[in-house]
Biopython code that builds the backbone (N, CA, C, O; Angstrom):
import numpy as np
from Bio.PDB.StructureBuilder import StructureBuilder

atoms = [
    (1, "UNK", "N", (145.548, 104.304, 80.646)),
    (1, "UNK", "CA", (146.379, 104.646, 81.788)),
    (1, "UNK", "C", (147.291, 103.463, 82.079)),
    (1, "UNK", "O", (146.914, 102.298, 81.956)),
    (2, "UNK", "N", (148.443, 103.800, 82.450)),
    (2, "UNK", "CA", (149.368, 102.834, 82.688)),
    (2, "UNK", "C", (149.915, 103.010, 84.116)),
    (2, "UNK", "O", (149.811, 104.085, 84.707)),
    (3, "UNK", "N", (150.357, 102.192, 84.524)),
    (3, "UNK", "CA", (150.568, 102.123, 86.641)),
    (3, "UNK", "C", (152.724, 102.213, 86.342)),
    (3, "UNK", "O", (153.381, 101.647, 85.468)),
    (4, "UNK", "N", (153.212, 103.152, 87.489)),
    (4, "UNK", "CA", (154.434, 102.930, 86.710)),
    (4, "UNK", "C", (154.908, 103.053, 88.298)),
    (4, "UNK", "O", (154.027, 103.139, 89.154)),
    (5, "UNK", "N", (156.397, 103.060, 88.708)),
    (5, "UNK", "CA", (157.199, 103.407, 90.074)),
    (5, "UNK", "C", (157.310, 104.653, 89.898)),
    (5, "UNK", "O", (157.105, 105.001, 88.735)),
    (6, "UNK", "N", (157.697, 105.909, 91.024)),
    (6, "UNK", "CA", (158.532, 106.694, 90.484)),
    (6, "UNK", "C", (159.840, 106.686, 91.283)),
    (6, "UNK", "O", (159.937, 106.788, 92.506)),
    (7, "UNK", "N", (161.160, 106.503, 90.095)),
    (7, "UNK", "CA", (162.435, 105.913, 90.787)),
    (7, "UNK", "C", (163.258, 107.666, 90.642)),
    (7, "UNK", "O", (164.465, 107.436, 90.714)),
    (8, "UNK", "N", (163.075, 108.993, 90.499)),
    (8, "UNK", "CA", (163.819, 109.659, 90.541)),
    (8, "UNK", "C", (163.018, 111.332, 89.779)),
    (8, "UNK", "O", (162.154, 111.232, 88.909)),
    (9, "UNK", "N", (163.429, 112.537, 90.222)),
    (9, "UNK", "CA", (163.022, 113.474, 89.784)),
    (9, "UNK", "C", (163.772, 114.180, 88.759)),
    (9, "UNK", "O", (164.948, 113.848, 88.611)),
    (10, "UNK", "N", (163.056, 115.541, 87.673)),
    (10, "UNK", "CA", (163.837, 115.749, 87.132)),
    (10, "UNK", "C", (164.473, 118.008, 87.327)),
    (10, "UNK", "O", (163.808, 118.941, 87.778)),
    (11, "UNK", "N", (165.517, 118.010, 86.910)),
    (11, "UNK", "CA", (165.191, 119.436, 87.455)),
    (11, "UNK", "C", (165.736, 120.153, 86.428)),
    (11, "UNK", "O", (166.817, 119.875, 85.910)),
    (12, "UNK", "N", (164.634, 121.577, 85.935)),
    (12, "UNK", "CA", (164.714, 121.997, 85.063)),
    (12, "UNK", "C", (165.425, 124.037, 85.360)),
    (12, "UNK", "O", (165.024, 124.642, 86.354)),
    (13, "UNK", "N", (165.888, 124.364, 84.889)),
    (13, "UNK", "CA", (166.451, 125.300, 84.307)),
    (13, "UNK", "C", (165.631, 126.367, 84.086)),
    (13, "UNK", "O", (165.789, 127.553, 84.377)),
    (14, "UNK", "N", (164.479, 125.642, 83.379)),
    (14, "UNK", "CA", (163.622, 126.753, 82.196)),
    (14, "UNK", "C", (162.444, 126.190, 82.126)),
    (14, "UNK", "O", (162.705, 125.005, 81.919)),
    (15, "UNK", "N", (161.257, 126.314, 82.172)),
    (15, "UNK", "CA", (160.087, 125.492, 81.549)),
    (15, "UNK", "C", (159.332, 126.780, 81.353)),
    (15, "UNK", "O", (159.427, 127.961, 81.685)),
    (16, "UNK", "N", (158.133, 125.594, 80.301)),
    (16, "UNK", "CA", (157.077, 126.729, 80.000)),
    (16, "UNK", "C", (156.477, 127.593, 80.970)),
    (16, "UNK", "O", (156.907, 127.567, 82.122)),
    (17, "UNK", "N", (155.444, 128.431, 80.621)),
    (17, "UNK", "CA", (154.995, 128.926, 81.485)),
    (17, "UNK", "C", (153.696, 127.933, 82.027)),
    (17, "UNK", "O", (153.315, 127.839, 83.194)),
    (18, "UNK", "N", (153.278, 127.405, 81.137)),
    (18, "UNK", "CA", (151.664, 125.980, 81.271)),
    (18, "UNK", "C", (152.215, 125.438, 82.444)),
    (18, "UNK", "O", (151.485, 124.814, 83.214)),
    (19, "UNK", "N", (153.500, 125.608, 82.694)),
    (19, "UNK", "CA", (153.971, 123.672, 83.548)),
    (19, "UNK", "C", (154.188, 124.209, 85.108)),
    (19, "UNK", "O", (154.639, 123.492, 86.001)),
    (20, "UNK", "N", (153.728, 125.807, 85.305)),
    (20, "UNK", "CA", (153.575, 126.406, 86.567)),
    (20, "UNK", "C", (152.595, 125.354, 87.708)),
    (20, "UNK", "O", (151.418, 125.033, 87.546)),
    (21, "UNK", "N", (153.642, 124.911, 89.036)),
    (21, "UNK", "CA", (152.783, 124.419, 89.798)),
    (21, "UNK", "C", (153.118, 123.110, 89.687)),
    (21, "UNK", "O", (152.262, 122.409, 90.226)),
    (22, "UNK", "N", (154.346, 122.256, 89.031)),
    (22, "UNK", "CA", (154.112, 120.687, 88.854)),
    (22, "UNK", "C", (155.537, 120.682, 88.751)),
    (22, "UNK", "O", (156.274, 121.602, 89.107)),
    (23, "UNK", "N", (155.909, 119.520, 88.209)),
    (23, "UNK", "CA", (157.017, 118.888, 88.463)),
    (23, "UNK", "C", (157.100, 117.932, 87.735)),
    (23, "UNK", "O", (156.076, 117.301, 87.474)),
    (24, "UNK", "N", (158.552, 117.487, 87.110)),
    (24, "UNK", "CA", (158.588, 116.393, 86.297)),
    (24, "UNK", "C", (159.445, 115.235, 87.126)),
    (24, "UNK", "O", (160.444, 115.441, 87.814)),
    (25, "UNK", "N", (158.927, 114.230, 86.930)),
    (25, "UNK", "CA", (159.494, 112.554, 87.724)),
    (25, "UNK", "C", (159.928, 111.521, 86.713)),
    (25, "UNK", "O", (159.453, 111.367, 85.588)),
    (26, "UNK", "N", (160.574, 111.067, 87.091)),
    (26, "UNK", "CA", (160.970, 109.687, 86.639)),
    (26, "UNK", "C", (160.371, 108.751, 86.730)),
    (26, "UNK", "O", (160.222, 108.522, 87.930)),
    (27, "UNK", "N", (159.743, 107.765, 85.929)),
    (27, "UNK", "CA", (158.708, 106.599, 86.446)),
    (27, "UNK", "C", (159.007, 105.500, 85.748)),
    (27, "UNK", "O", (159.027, 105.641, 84.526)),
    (28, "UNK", "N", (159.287, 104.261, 86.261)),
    (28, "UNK", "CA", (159.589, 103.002, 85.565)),
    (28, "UNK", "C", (158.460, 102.274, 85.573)),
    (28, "UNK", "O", (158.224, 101.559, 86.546)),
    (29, "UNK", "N", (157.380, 102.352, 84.242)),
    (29, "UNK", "CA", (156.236, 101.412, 83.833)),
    (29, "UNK", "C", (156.317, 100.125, 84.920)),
    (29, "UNK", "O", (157.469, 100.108, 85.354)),
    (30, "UNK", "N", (155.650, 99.221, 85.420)),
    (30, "UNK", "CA", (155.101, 98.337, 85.554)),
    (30, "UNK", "C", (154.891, 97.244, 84.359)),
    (30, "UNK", "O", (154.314, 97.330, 83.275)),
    (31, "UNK", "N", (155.541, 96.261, 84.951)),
    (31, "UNK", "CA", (155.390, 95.043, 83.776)),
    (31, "UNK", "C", (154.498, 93.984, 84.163)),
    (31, "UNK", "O", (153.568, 94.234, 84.930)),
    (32, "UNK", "N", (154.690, 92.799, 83.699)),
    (32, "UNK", "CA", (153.846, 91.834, 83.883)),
    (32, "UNK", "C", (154.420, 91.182, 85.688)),
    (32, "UNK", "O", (153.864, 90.810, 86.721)),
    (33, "UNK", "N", (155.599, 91.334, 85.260)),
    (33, "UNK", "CA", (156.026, 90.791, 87.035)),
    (33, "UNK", "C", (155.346, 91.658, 88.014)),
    (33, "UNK", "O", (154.620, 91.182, 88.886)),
    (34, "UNK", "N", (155.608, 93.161, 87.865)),
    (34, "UNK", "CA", (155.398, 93.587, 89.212)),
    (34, "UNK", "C", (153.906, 93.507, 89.280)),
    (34, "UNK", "O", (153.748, 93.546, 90.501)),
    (35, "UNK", "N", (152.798, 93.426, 88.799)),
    (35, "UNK", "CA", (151.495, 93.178, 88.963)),
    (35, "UNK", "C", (151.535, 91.960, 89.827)),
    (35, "UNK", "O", (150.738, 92.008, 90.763)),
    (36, "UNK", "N", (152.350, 90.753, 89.738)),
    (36, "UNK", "CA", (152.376, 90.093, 90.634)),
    (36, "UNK", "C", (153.089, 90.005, 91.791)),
    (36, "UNK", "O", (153.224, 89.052, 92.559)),
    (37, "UNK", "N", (153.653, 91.419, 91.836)),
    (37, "UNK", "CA", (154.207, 91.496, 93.187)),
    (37, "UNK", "C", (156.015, 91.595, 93.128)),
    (37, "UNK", "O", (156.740, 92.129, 93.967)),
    (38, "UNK", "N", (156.326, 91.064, 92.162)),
    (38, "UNK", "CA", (157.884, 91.400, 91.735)),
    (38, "UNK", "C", (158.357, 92.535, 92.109)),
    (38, "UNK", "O", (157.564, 93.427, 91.809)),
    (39, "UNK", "N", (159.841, 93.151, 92.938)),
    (39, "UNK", "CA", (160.286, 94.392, 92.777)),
    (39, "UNK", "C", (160.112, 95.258, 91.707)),
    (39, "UNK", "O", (159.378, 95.015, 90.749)),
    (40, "UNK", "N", (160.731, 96.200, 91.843)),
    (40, "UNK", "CA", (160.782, 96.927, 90.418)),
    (40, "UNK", "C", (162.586, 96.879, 89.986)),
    (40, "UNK", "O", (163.213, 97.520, 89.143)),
    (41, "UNK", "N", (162.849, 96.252, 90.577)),
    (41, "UNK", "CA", (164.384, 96.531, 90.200)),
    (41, "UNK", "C", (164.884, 95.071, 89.738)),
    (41, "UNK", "O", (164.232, 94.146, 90.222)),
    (42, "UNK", "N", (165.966, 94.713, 88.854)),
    (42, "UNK", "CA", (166.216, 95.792, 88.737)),
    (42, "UNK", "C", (165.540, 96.421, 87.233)),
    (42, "UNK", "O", (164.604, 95.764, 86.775)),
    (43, "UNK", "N", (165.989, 97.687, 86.443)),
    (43, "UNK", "CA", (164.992, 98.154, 85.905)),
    (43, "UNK", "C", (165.081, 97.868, 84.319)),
    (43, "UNK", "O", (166.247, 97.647, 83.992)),
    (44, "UNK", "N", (164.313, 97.820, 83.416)),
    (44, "UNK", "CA", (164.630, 97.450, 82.328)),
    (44, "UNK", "C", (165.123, 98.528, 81.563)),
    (44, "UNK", "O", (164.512, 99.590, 81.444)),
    (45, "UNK", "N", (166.250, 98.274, 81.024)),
    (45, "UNK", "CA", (166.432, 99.219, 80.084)),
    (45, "UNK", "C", (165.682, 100.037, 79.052)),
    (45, "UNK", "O", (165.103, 99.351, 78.209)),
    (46, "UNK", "N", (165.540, 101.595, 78.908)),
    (46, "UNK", "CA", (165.174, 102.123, 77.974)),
    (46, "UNK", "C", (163.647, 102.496, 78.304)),
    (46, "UNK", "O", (162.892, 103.200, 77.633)),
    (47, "UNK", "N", (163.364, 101.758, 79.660)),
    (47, "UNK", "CA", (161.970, 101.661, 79.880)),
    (47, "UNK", "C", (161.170, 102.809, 80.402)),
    (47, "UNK", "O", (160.045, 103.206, 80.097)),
    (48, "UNK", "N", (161.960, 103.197, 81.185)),
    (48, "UNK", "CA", (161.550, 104.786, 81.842)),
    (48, "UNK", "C", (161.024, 106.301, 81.233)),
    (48, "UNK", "O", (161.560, 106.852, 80.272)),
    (49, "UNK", "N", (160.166, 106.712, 81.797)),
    (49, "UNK", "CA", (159.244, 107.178, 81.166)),
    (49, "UNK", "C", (159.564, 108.724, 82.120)),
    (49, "UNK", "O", (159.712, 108.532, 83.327)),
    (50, "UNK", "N", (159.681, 110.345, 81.584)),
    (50, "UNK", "CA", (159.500, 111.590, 82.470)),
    (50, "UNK", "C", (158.242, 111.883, 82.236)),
    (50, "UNK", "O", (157.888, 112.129, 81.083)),
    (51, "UNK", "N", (157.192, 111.910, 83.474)),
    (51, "UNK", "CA", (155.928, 112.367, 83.794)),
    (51, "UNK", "C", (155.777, 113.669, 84.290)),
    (51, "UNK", "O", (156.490, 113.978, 85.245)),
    (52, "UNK", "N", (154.907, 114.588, 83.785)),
    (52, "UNK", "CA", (154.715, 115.674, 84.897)),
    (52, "UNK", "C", (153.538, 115.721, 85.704)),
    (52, "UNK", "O", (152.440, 115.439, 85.225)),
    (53, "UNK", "N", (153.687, 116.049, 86.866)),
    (53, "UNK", "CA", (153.270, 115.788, 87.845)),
    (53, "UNK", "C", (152.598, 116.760, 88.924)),
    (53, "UNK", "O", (153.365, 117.300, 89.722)),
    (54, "UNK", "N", (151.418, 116.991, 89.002)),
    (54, "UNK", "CA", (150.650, 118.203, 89.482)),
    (54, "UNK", "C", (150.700, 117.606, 90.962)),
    (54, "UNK", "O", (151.037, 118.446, 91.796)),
    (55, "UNK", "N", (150.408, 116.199, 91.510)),
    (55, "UNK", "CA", (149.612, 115.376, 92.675)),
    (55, "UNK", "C", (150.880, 115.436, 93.802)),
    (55, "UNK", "O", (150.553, 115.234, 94.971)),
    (56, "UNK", "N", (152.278, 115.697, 93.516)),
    (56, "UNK", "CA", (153.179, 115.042, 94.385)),
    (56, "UNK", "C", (154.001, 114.021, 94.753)),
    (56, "UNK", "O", (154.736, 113.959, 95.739)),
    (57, "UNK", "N", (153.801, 113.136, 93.786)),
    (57, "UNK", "CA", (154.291, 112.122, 94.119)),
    (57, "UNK", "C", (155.849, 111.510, 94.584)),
    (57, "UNK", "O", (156.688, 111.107, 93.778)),
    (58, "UNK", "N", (155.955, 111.531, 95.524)),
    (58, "UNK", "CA", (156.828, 110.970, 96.265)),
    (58, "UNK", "C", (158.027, 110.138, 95.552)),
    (58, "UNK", "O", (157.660, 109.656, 94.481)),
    (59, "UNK", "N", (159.377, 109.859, 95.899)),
    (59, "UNK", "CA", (160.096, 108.973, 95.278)),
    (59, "UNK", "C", (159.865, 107.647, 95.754)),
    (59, "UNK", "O", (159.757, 107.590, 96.979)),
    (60, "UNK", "N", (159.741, 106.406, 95.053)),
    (60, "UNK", "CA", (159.157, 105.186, 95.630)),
    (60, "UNK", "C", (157.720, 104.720, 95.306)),
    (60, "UNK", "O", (157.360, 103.545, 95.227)),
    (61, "UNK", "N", (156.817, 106.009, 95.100)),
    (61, "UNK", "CA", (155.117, 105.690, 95.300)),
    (61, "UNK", "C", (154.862, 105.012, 93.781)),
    (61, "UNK", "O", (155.649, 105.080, 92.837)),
    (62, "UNK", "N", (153.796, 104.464, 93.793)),
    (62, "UNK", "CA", (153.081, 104.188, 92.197)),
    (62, "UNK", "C", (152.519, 104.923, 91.903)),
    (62, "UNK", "O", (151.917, 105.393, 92.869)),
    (63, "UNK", "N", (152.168, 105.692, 90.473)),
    (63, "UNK", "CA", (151.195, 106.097, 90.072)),
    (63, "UNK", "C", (150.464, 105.893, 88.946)),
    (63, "UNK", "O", (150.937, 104.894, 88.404)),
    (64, "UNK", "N", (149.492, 106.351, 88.268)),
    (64, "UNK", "CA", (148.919, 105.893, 87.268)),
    (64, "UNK", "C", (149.280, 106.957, 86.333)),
    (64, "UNK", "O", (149.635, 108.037, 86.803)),
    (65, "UNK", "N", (149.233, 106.789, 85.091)),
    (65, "UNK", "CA", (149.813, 107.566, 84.277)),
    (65, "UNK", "C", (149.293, 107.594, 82.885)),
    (65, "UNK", "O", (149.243, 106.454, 82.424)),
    (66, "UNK", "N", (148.875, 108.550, 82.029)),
    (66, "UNK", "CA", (148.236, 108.641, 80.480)),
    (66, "UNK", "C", (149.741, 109.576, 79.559)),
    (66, "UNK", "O", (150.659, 110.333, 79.875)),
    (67, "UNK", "N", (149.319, 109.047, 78.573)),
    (67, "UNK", "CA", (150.475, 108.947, 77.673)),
    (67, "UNK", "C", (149.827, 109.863, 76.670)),
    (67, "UNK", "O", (148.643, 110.187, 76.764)),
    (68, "UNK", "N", (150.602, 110.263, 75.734)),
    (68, "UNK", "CA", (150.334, 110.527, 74.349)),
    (68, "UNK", "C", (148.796, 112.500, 74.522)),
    (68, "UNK", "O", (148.702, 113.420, 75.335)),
    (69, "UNK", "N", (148.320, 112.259, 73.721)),
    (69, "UNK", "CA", (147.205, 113.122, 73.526)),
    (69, "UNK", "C", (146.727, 112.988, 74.514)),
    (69, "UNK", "O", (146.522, 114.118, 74.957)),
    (70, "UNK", "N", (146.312, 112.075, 75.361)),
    (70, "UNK", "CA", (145.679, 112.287, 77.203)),
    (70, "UNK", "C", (146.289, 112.902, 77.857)),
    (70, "UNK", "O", (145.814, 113.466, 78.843)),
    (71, "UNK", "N", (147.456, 112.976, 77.527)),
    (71, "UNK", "CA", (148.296, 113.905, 78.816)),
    (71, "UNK", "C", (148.389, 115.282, 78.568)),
    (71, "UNK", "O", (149.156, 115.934, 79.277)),
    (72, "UNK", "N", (147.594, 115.969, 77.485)),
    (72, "UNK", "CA", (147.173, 116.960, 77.245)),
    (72, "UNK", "C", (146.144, 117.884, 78.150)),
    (72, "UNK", "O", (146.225, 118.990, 78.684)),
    (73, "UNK", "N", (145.118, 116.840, 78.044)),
    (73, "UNK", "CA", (143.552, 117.397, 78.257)),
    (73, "UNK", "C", (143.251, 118.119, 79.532)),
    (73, "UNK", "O", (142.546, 119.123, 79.431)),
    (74, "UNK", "N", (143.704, 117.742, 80.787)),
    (74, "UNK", "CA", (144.431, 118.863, 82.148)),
    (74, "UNK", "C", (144.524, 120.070, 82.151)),
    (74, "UNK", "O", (144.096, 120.859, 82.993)),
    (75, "UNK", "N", (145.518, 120.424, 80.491)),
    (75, "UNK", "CA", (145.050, 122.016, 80.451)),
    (75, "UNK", "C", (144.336, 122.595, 79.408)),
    (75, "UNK", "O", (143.764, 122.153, 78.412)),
    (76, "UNK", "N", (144.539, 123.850, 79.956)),
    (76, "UNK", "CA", (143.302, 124.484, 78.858)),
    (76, "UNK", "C", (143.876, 125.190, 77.656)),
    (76, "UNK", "O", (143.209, 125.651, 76.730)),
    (77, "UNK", "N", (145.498, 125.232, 77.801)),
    (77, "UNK", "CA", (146.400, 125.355, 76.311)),
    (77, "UNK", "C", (147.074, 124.804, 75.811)),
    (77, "UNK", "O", (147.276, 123.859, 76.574)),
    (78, "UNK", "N", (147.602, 124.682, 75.055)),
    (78, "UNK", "CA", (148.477, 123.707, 74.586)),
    (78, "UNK", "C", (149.807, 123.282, 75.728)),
    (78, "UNK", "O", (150.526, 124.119, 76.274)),
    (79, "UNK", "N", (149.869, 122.346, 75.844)),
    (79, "UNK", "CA", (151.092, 122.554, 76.624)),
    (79, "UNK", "C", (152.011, 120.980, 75.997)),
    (79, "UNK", "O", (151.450, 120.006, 75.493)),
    (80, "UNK", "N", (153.444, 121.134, 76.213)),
    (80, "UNK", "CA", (154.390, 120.619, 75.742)),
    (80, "UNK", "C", (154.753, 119.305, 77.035)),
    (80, "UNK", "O", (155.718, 119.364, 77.798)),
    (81, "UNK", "N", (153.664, 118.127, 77.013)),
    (81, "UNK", "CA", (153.877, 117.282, 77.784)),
    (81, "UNK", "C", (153.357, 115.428, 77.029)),
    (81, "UNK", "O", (152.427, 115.132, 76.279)),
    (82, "UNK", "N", (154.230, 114.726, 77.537)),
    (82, "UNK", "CA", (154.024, 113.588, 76.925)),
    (82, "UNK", "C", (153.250, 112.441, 77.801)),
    (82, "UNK", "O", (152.801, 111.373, 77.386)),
    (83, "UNK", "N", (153.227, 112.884, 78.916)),
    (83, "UNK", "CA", (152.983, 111.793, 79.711)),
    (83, "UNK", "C", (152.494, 112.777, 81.030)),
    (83, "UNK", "O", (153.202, 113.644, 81.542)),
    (84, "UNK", "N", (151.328, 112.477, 81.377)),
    (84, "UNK", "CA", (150.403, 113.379, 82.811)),
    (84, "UNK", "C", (150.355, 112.022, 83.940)),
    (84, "UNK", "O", (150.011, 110.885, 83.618)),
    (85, "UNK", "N", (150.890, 112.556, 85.660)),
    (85, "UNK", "CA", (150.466, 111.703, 86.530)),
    (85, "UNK", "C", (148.950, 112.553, 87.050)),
    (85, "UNK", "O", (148.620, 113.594, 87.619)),
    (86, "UNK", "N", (148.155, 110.987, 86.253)),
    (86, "UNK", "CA", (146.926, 110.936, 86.889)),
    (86, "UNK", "C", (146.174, 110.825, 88.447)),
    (86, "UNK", "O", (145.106, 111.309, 88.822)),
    (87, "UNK", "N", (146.933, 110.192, 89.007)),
    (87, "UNK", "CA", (146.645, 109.136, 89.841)),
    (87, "UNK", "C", (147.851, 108.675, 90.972)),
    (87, "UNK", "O", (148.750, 108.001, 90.470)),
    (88, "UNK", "N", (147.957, 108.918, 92.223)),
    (88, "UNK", "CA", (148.652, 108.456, 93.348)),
    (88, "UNK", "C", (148.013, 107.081, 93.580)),
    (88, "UNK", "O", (146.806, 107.007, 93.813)),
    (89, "UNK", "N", (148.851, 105.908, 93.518)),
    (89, "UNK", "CA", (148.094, 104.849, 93.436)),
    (89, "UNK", "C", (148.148, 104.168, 95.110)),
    (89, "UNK", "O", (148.926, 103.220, 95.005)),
    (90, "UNK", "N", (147.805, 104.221, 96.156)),
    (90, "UNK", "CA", (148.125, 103.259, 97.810)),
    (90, "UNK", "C", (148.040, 101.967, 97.137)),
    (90, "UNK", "O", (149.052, 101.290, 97.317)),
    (91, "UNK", "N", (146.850, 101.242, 96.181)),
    (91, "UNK", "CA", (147.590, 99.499, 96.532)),
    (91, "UNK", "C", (147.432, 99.006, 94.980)),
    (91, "UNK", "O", (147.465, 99.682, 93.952)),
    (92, "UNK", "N", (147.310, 98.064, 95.101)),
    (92, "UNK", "CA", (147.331, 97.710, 93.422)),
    (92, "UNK", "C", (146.855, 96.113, 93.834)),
    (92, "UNK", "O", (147.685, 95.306, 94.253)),
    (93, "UNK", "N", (145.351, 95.754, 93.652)),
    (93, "UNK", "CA", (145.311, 94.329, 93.931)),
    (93, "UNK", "C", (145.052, 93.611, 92.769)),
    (93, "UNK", "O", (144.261, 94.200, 92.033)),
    (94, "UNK", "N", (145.638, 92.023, 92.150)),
    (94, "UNK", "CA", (145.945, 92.066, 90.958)),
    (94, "UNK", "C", (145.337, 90.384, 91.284)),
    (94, "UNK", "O", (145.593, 89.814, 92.345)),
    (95, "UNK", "N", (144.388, 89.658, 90.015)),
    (95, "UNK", "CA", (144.655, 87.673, 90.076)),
    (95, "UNK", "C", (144.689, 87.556, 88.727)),
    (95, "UNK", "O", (144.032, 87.932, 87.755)),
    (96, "UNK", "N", (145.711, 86.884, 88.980)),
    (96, "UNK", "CA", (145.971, 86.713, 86.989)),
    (96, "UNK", "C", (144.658, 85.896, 86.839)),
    (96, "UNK", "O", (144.033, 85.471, 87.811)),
    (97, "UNK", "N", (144.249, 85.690, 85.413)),
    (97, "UNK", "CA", (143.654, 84.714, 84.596)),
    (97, "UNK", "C", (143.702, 83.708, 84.738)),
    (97, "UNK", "O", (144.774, 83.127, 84.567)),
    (98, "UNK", "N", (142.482, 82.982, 85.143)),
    (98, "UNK", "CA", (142.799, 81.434, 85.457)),
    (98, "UNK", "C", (142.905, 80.909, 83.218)),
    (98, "UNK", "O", (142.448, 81.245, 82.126)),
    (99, "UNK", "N", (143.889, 79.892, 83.904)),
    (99, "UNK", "CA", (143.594, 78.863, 82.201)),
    (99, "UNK", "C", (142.801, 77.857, 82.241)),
    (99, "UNK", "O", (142.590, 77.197, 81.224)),
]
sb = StructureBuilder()
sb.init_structure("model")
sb.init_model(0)
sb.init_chain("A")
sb.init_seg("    ")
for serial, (resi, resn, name, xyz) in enumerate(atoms, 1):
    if name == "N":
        sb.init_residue(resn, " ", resi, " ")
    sb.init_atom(name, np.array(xyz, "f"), 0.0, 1.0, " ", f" {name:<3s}", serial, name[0])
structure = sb.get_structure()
C-alpha cells in the first residue's frame, strides 16, 4: 500500500458495469519529503496516479492506496482497475531512522 494526496477527480462518459458505485480520483503518491511533513506541491512530474474509489474521498484528503493485482481483489469479477483506494487516511505520524 502506498499513502498518496488526492489533487483532482476524474469524469467518465462510459464505464464498466463492475465500477457501479465508485469513482475515479487523482492522487499524487507521497514521497520521502511529505512523510516529513513537506507540502505536496509543487507536484512531480509524471507522478500521479487515477485511483478508483469506493470510500469518498474528498479533494485534499490522503489516502492509502494498492496498486497492480491488489487492486483487483475488492471484486468478485474481473474488473478493469489499476490502482484501489484502500484507506481514508486522518494523520500520518512518521520518525525517520536514527543513523
Amino acid at each position: 500500500m502506498r499513502l498518496g494526496h488526492v489533487i483532482g477527480k476524474v469524469t467518465l462518459s462510459a464505464a464498466d458495469p463492475a465500477l457501479r458505485g465508485g469513482s475515479f480520483i487523482l492522487v499524487q503518491p507521497f514521497g520521502k519529503p511529505q512523510f516529513g511533513g513537506a507540502l505536496m506541491t509543487p507536484l512531480a512530474k509524471g507522478a500521479t496516479v487515477v485511483v478508483y474509489d469506493e470510500l469518498g474521498a474528498g479533494l485534499g484528503q490522503a489516502i492509502g492506496f494498492t496498486e497492480g493485482a491488489e487492486a483487483t481483489m475488492p471484486f468478485s469479477q474481473p474488473t478493469p482497475v489499476d490502482a484501489y483506494n484502500a484507506a481514508i487516511v486522518e494523520r500520518v505520524f512518521y520518525t525517520p531512522p536514527s543513523r
